[in-house]
C-alpha positions in Angstrom: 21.7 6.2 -23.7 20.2 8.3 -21.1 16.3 9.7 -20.6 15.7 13.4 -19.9 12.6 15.1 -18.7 12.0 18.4 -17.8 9.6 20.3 -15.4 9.1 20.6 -11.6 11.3 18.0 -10.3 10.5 17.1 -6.6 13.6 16.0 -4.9 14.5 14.9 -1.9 15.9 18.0 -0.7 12.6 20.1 -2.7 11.1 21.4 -5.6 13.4 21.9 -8.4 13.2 23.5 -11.9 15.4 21.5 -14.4 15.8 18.5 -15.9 16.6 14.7 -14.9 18.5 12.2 -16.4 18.0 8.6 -16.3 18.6 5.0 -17.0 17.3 2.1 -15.3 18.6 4.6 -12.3 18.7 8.4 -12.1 21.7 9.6 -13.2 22.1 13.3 -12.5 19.1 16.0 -11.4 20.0 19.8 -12.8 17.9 23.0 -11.5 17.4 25.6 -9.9 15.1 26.0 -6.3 11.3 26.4 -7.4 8.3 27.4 -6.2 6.6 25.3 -8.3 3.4 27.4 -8.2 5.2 29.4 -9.9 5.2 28.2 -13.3 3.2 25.8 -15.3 5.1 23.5 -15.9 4.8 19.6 -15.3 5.3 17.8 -12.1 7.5 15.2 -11.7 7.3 13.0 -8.4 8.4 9.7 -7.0 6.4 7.0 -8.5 3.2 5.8 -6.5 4.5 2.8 -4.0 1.5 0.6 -2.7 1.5 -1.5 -0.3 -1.5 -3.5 0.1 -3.0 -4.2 -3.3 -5.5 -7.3 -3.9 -6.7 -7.0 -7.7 -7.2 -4.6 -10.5 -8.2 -5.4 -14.1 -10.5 -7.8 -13.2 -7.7 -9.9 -11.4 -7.9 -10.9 -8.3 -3.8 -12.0 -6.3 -6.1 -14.8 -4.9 -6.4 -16.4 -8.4 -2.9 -17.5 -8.5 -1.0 -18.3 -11.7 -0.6 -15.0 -13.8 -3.2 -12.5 -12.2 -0.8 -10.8 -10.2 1.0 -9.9 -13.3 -2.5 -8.6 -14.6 -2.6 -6.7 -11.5 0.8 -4.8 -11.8 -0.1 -3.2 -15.2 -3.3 -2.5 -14.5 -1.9 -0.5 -11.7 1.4 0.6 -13.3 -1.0 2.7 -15.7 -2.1 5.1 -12.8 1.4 5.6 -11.8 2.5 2.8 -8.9 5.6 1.7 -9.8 6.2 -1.4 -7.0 3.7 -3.0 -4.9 3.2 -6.1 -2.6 0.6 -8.5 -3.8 -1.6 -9.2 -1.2 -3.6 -12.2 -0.1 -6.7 -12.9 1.8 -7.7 -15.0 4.8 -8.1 -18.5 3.1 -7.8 -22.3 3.3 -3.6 -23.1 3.3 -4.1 -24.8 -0.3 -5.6 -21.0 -1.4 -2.8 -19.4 0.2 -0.2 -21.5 -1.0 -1.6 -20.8 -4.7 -1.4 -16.8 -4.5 1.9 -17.1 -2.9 3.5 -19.3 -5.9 2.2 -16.4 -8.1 3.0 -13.7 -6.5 6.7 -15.6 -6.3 7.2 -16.0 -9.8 5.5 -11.7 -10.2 8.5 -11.2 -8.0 11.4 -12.8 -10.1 10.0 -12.0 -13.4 8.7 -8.3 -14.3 7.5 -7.7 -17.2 7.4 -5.0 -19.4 4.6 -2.6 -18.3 3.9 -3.7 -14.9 4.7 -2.4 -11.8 7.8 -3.8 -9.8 6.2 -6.8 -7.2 8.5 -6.3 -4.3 6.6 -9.0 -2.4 3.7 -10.1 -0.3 1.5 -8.7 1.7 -0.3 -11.2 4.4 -3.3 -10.1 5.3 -4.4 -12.8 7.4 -5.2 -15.4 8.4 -3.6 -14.8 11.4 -6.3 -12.2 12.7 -9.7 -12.3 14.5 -12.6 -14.0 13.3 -14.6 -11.5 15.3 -13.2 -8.8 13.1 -13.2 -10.3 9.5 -14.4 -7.2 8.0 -14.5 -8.7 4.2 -12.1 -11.2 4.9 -13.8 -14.9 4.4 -13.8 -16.7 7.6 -10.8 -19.3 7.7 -8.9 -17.1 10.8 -6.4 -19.3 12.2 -3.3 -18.6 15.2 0.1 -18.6 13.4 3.4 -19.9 13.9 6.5 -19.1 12.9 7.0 -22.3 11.2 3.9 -21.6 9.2 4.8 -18.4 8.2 8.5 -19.7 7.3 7.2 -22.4 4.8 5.0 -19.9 3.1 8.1 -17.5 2.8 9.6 -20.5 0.2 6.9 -18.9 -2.3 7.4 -15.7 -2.0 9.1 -13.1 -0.1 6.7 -12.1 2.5 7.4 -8.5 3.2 4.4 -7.3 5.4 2.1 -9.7 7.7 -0.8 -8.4 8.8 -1.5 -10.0 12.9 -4.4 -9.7 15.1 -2.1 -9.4 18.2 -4.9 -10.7 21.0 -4.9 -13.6 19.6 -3.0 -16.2 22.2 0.8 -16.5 20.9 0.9 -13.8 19.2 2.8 -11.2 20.7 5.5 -13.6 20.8 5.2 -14.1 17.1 5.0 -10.5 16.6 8.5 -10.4 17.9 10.1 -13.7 15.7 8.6 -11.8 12.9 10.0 -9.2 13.5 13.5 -10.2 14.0 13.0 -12.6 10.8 12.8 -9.4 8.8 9.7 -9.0 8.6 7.3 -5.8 9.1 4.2 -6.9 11.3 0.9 -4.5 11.5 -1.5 -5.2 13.5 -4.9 -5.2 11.5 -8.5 -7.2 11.8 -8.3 -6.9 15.5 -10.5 -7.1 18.5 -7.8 -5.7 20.6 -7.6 -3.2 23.2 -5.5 -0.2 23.4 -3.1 -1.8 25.8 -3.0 -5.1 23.0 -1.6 -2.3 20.8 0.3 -1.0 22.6 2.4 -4.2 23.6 2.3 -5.1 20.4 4.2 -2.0 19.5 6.5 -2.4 22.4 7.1 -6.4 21.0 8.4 -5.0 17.6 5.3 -4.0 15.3 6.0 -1.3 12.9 2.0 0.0 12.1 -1.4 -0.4 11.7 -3.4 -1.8 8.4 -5.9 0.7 7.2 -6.3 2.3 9.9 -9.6 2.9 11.7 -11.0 0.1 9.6 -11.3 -3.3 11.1 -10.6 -2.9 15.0 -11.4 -1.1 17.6 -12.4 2.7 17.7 -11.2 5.5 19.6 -13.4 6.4 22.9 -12.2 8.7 25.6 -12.5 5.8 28.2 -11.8 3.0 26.2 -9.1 4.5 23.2 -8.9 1.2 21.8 -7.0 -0.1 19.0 -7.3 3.4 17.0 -6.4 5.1 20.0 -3.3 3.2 20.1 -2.1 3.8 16.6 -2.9 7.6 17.0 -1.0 8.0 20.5 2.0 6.2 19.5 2.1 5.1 15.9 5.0 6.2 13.3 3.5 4.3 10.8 0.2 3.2 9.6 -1.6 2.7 6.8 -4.9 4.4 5.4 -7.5 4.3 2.4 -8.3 7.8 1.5 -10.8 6.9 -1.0 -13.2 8.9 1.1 -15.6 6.2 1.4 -13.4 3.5 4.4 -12.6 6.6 5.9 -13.8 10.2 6.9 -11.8 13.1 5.8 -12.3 14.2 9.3 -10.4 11.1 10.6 -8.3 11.1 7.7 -6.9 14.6 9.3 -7.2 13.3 12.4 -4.7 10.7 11.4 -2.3 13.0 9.1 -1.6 15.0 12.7 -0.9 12.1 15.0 0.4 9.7 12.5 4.0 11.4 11.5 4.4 9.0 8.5 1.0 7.6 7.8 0.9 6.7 4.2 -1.7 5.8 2.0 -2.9 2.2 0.5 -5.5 1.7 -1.9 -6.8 -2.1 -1.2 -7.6 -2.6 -4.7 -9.9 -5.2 -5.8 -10.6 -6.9 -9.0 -13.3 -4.8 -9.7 -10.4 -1.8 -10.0 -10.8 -0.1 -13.6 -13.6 -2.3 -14.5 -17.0 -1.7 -15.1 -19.7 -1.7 -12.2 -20.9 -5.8 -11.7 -19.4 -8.7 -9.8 -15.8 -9.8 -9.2 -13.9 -11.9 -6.6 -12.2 -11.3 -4.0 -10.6 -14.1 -2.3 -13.6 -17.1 -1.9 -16.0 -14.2 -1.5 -17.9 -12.4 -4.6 -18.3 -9.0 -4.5 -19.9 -6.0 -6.2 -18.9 -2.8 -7.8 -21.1 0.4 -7.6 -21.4 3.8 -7.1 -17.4 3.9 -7.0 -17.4 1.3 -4.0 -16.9 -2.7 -3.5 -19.1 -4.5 -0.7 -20.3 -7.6 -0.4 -24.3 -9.3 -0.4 -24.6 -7.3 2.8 -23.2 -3.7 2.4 -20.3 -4.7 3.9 -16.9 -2.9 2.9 -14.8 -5.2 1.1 -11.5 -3.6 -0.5 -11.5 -0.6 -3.2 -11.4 0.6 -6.8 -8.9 3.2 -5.9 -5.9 4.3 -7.9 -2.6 5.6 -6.5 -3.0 8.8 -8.6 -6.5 8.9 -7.8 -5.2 8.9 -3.9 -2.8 11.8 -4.7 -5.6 13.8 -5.8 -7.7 13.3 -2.9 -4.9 14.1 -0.2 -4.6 17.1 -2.2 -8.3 18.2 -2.2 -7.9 17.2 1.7 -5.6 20.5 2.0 -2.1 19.0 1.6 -0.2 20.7 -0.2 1.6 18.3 -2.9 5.2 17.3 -1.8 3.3 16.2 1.6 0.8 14.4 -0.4 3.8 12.7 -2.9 5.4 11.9 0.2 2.0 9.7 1.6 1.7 7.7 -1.9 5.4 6.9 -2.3 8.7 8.0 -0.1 6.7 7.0 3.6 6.2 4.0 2.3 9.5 3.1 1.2 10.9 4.1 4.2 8.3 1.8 6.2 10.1 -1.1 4.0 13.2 -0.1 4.3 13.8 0.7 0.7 16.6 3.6 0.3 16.5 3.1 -3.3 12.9 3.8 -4.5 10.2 6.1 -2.9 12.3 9.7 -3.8 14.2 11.2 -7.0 17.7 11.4 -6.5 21.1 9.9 -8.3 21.2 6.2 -7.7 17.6 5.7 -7.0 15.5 3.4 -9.3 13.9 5.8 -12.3 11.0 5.3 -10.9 9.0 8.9 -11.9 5.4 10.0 -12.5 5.1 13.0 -14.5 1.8 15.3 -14.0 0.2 18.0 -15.5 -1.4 21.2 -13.7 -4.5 19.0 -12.7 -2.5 16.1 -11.8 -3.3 13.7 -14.1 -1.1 11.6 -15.3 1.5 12.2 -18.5 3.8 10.1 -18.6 4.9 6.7 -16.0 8.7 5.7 -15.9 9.4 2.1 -14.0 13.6 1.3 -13.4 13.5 4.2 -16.6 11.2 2.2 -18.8 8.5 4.1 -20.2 4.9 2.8 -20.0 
């Protein structure tokens, strides 16, 4: 028995008025073109795809064991419908932990949460120079290293400080191992970035935070991503990054997309939570360690949507920087946009764009 819903249906070929039938896939979209300003009806969009999530609900993907599945309904209530777990710089043993949950996350969804797809490595191959939050257990990497902690989970994203010695080579055995490599928690110079690009990696994570800025004699590792970048990531909870630069970035970048680098402290109340080995501290709508340092987010996927829109973009833009850009990044044909044969992955909002009504593989939240 099939789901229907009706409203303004953004497909992948635009706005549609009509109605959309579903499954655990969508089975048929019905309509006519729309100018969705048009009307008042409800929007229906892609759900929310994030790609670099660390904790929500109090949870932190460090904690091994069952957090991560804490995590994925926490965030599945404001709309993501798949995300990659990620993990922090950490000792191997702490590492090894996150991974085995995230792994069984992975092979066992359950109702209500979001769809793991994997793991995000954020370290600890990066520079200790440029830890940002990141506790300081940097080390180099090698393939083999990165190979045994694939037997936990499927590691979809790696996160590589490419200055470090080795690893441009690595960037391109990554690479060719399936893998999408970022370059992120860098010292690196423009030209770093740049050969990094040219030795297979795909973007930059959050961009403008963590490495090098842009300066008209020295571009650095910003100047990099915003001359030659398709892809990068960004947190546009407008306190990591300016809406000037956010701009900035939305002109250069062509498929930036937005990440919200959750933290535990994500729908809880203002106090102290984990993140990795480090404790942290939620106030004023921001997460920073003892010193005032920036250490991850409280943001929401919807909440992110409603930011790119108060930024000027006008909505199918903005759906397509919180769900379709970053399936694409991953490769994923079959999630990230509403037509037949995708996953029934849908977000339905009302006039404000707040939420309504969450669909993951058709299942209602």
């Amino acid at each position: 028995m099939s789901d229907a819903i009706k409203g303004n249906i953004l497909t992948s070929a635009g706005w549609v008025r009509g109605e959309i039938t579903f499954d655990q896939r969508i089975v048929a979209i019905h309509g006519s073109s729309v100018d969705p300003k048009l009307n008042e009806d409800d929007y229906i969009l892609p759900g929310f795809i994030d790609l670099h999530v660390h904790g929500g609900g109090g949870k932190d993907t460090m904690e091994g064991g069952g957090a991560v599945h804490a995590i994925a309904a926490t965030h599945a209530r404001h709309g993501t419908t798949s995300m990659l777990a990620t993990t922090m710089t950490a000792p191997p043993e702490d590492i090894d932990l996150a991974l085995q949950g995230i792994g069984e996350a992975c092979a066992n969804r359950r109702t209500g949460e979001a769809r793991v797809l994997g793991a995000h490595l954020e370290g600890p191959y990066i520079n200790s120079g440029k830890l940002g939050a990141q506790p300081d257990f940097a080390r180099a990497a090698k393939l083999a290293d990165v190979e045994r902690l694939e037997t936990f989970a499927p590691i979809k994203l790696i996160t590589v400080a490419p200055e470090i010695a080795g690893h441009l080579d690595l960037v391109r055995e990554l690479t060719d191992a399936g893998m999408r490599v970022q370059i992120g928690h860098t010292l690196g110079s423009y030209e770093d970035g740049v050969a990094a690009l040219e030795h297979g990696a795909a973007g930059f994570t959050h961009l403008f935070n963590a490495m090098p800025g842009l300066h008209h004699r020295e571009p650095g590792m910003v100047g990099a991503a915003l001359a030659h970048a398709q892809y990068a990531e960004i947190i546009v909870d407008l306190l990591h990054v300016h809406p000037g630069a956010i701009r900035t970035a939305l002109r250069a970048i062509p498929h930036l997309y937005c990440v919200t680098d959750s933290t535990a402290a994500t729908g809880m109340p203002d106090g102290e939570y984990m993140l990795g080995r480090h404790t942290v501290h939620k106030c004023m709508g921001g997460v920073r360690l003892a010193d005032g340092t920036l250490a991850g987010s409280t943001l929401t996927m919807d909440q992110a949507l409603r930011n790119l829109v108060g930024l000027g973009l006008d909505l199918a833009d903005a759906s397509a920087r919180v769900s379709s850009n970053a399936a694409d990044y991953l490769g994923l044909q079959e999630r990230g946009r509403l037509s037949p044969g995708a996953y029934a992955d849908v977000v339905v909002l009302d006039r404000d764009l707040n939420l309504k009504a969450v669909y993951i593989e058709g299942e209602l939240l």
